[in-house]
C-alpha positions as CSV (number, residue, x, y, z in Angstrom):
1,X,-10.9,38.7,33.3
2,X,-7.5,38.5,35.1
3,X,-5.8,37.2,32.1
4,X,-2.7,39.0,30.5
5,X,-3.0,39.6,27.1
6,X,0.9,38.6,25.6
7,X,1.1,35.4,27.6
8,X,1.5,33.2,24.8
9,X,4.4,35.3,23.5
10,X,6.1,35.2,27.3
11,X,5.7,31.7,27.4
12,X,6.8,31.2,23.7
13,X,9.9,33.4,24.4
14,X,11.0,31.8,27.6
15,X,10.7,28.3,25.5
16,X,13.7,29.6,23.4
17,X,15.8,31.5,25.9
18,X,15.3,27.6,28.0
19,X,15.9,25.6,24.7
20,X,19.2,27.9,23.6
21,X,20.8,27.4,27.4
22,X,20.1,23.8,26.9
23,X,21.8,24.6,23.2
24,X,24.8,25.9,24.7
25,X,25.6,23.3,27.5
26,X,25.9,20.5,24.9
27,X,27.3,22.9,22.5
28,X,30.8,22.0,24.3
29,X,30.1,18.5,24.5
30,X,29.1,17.9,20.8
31,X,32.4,17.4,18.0
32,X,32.8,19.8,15.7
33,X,32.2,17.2,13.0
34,X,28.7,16.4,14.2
35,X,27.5,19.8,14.6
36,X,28.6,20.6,10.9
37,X,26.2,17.2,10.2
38,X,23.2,18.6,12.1
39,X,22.6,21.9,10.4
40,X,22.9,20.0,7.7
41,X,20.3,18.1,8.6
42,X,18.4,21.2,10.6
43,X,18.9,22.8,6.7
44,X,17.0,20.1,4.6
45,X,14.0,20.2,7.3
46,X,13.6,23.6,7.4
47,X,13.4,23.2,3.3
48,X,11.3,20.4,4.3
49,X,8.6,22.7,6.3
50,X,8.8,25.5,3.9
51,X,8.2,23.5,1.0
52,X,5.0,21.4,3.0
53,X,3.9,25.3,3.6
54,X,4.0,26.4,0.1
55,X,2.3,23.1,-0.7
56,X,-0.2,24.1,1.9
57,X,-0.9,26.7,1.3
58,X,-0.7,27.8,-2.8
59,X,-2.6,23.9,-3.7
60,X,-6.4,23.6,-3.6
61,X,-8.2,20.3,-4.5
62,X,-11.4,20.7,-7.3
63,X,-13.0,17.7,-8.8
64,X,-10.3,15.2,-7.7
65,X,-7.4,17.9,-9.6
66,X,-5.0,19.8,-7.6
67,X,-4.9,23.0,-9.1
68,X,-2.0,26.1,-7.8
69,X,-2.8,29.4,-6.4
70,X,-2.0,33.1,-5.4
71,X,1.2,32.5,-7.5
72,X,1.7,35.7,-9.4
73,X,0.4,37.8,-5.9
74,X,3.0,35.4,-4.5
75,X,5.6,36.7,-6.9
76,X,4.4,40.4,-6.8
77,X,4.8,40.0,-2.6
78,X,8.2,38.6,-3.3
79,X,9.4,41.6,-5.6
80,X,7.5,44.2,-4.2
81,X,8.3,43.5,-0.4
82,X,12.3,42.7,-1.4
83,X,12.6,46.0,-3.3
84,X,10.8,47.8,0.2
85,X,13.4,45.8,2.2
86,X,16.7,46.3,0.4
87,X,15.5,50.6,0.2
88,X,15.1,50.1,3.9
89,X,18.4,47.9,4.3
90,X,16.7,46.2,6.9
91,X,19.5,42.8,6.7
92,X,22.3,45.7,7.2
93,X,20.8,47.1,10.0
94,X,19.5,43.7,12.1
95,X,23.7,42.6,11.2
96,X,24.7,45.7,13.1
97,X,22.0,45.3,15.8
98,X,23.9,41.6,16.5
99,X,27.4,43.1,16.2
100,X,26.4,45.9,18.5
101,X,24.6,43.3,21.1
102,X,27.3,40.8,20.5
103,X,29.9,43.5,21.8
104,X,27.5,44.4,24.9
105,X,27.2,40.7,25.6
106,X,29.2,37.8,23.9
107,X,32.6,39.7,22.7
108,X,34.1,36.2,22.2
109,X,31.5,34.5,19.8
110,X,31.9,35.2,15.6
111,X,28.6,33.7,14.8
112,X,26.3,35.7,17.4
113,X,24.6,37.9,14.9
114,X,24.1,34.6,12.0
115,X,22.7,33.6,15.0
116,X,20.6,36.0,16.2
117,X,19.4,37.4,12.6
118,X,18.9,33.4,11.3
119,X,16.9,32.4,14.7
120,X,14.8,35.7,14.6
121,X,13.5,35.1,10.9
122,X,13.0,31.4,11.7
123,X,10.8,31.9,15.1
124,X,8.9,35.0,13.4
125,X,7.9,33.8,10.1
126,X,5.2,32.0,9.8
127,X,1.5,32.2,10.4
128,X,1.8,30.2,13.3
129,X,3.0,33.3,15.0
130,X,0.8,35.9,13.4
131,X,-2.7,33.9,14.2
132,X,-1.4,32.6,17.5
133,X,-0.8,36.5,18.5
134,X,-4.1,37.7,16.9
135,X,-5.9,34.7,18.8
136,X,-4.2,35.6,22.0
137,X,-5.2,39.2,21.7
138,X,-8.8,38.9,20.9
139,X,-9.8,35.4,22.5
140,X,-7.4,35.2,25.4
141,X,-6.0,32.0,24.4
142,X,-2.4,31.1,24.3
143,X,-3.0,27.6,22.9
144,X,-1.2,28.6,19.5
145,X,1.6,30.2,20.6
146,X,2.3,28.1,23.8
147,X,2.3,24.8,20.8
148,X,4.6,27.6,18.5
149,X,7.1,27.8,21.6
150,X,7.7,24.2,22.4
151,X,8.8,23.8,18.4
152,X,10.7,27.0,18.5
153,X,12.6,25.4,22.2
154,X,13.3,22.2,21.0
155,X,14.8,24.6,17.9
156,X,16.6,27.0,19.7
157,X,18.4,24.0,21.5
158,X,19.4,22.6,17.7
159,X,20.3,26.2,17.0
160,X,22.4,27.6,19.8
161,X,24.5,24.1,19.7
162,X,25.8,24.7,16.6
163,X,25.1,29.2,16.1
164,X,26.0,30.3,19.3
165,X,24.3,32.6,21.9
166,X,23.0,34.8,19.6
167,X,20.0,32.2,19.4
168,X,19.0,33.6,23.4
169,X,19.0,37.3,21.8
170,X,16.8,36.3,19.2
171,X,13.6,35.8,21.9
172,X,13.5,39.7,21.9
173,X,12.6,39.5,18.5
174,X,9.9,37.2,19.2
175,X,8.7,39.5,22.1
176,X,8.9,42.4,20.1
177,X,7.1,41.4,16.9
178,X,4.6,39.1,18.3
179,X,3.9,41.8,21.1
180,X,3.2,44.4,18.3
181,X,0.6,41.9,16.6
182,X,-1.3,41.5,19.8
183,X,-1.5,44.3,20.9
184,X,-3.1,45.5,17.2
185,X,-5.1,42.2,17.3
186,X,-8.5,43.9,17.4
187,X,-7.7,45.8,14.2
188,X,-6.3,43.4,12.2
189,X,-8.8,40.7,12.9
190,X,-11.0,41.8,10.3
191,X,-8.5,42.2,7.3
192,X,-7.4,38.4,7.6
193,X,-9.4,36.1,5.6
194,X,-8.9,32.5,5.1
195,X,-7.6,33.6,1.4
196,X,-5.0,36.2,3.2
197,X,-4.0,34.1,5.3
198,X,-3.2,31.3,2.7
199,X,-1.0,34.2,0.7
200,X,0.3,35.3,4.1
201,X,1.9,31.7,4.7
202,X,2.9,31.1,0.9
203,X,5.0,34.2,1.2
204,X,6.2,33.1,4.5
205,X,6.9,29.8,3.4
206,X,9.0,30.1,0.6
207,X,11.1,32.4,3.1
208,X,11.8,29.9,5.2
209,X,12.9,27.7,2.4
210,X,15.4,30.4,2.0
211,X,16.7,30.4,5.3
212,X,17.3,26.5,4.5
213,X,19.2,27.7,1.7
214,X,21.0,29.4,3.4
215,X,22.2,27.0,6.2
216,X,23.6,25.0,3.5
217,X,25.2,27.5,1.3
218,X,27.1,30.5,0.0
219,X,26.5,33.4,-0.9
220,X,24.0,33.9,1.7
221,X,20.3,35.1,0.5
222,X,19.7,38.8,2.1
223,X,16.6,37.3,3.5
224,X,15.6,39.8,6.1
225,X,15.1,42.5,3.3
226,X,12.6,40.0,1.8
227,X,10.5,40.5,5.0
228,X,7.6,43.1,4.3
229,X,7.0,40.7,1.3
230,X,4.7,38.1,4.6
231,X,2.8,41.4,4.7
232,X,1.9,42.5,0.8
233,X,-1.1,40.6,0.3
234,X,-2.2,42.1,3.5
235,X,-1.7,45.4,2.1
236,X,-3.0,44.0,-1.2
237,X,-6.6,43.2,0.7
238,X,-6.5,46.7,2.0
239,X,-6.2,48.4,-1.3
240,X,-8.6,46.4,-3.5
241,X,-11.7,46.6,-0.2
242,X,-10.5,50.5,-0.4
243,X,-11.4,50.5,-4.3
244,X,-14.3,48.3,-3.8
C-alpha cells in the first residue's frame, strides 16, 4: 500500500491556506461596511452549526418523544476541561504564539492572532476532524477530511476577508492536531464508541456556539481554555472501563 497516511489533513490544510489567499485578495476589494455585515452573518451560522450539533448530538427519539442526553457529563466536561485549561493558560499562550508569529510574519496586521486563535478553534473542533483523522489512519481513506477541507476553504476565504492573515497560520494548527490524531489512530479506535462520540461532539458543539458568541460580542469568551473539555468524556470512558 503506497498510500500516505496524513493525506486527508495535507489536502484539508492546503484547502485553507488556498481559501485564506483567496480571503485576502478580495479583502481589499470588499468595504469596510460589508465585511462588518459578513461576520455578522459568518457569527449567526456558526451559532447556527453549533446549535444543529448540540441538537444532534445530546437529542435521541423513543416512542415518537425526543428525550435529551449526556447533559450533566456535558456540563462536568465543560467545568472540568475549563478549570484544566485556564491552570494551563492555554488562550494566553496560543495569543502569544500569534503575537510572536505575527511579528515573524505580518508586523502590519492588528487582528493576526484573533485570527489565527479564532480560525484554529473553528477548523479543529469538531468531530468531523477527529473521525476523519482516525478514519484516515486506520482505513486509508481521506473521504472525511478531504469533505472537512472544502468547508474549512470556502471558510477560511470568509475568514481571512474580514480577520486577516492570521487565517493562513491557522492550517499549522490543523496539521498539527489532526497529524497527532492519526498518527495515534490505532489506539484510539477502540475507546470511541458511538456514545463517546455523541458527548465528544456535544462538548464540541456548544464550543463552537461560543466562538459565534464571540464574533458578535464583547468581552470575548476565553474559549481556547475550554478546549480539553472535547476530550473529558474520552477520559471519562477510560476511567469507568478501568473500574469495570
Amino acid at each position: 500500500d503506497d498510500y500516505m497516511a496524513g493525506l486527508g489533513t495535507v489536502i484539508n490544510a492546503a484547502a485553507i491556506i488556498l481559501g485564506a489567499f483567496i480571503g485576502l485578495l478580495l479583502k481589499k476589494a470588499i468595504p469596510e461596511r460589508m465585511k462588518k455585515s459578513i461576520v455578522q452573518a459568518l457569527s449567526l451560522a456558526t451559532v447556527a452549526i453549533g446549535l444543529i450539533g448540540v441538537v444532534t448530538a445530546a437529542c435521541t427519539v423513543k416512542n415518537g418523544a425526543v428525550e435529551s442526553r449526556y447533559s450533566l457529563l456535558m456540563v462536568i466536561s465543560i467545568a472540568a476541561g475549563t478549570f484544566i485549561g485556564a491552570l494551563c493558560d492555554i488562550e494566553a499562550r496560543l495569543d502569544r504564539l500569534g503575537e510572536i508569529m505575527q511579528k515573524k510574519f505580518a508586523s502590519g496586521s492588528s487582528m493576526f492572532a484573533e485570527g489565527f486563535v479564532t480560525a484554529s478553534l473553528v477548523f479543529c473542533i469538531g468531530s468531523m476532524a477527529i473521525l476523519g483523522s482516525l478514519r484516515d489512519g486506520i482505513y486509508h481513506d481521506p473521504t472525511i477530511l478531504i469533505t472537512k477541507g472544502m468547508i474549512d476553504g470556502v471558510m477560511s476565504v470568509i475568514f481571512a476577508s474580514t480577520l486577516g492573515v492570521g487565517v493562513v497560520f491557522s492550517a499549522a494548527t490543523v496539521v498539527l492536531y489532526q497529524g497527532i490524531i492519526t498518527a495515534c489512530a490505532s489506539l484510539l479506535a477502540p475507546l470511541l464508541t458511538e456514545a463517546v462520540i455523541a458527548q465528544l461532539s456535544l462538548v464540541g458543539s456548544i464550543l463552537i456556539i461560543g466562538i459565534g458568541l464571540n464574533l458578535l460580542y464583547e468581552p470575548k469568551l476565553k474559549l481556547a481554555n475550554m478546549l480539553p473539555s472535547v476530550f473529558v468524556p474520552l477520559v471519562w470512558y477510560i476511567i469507568r472501563s478501568v473500574i469495570k
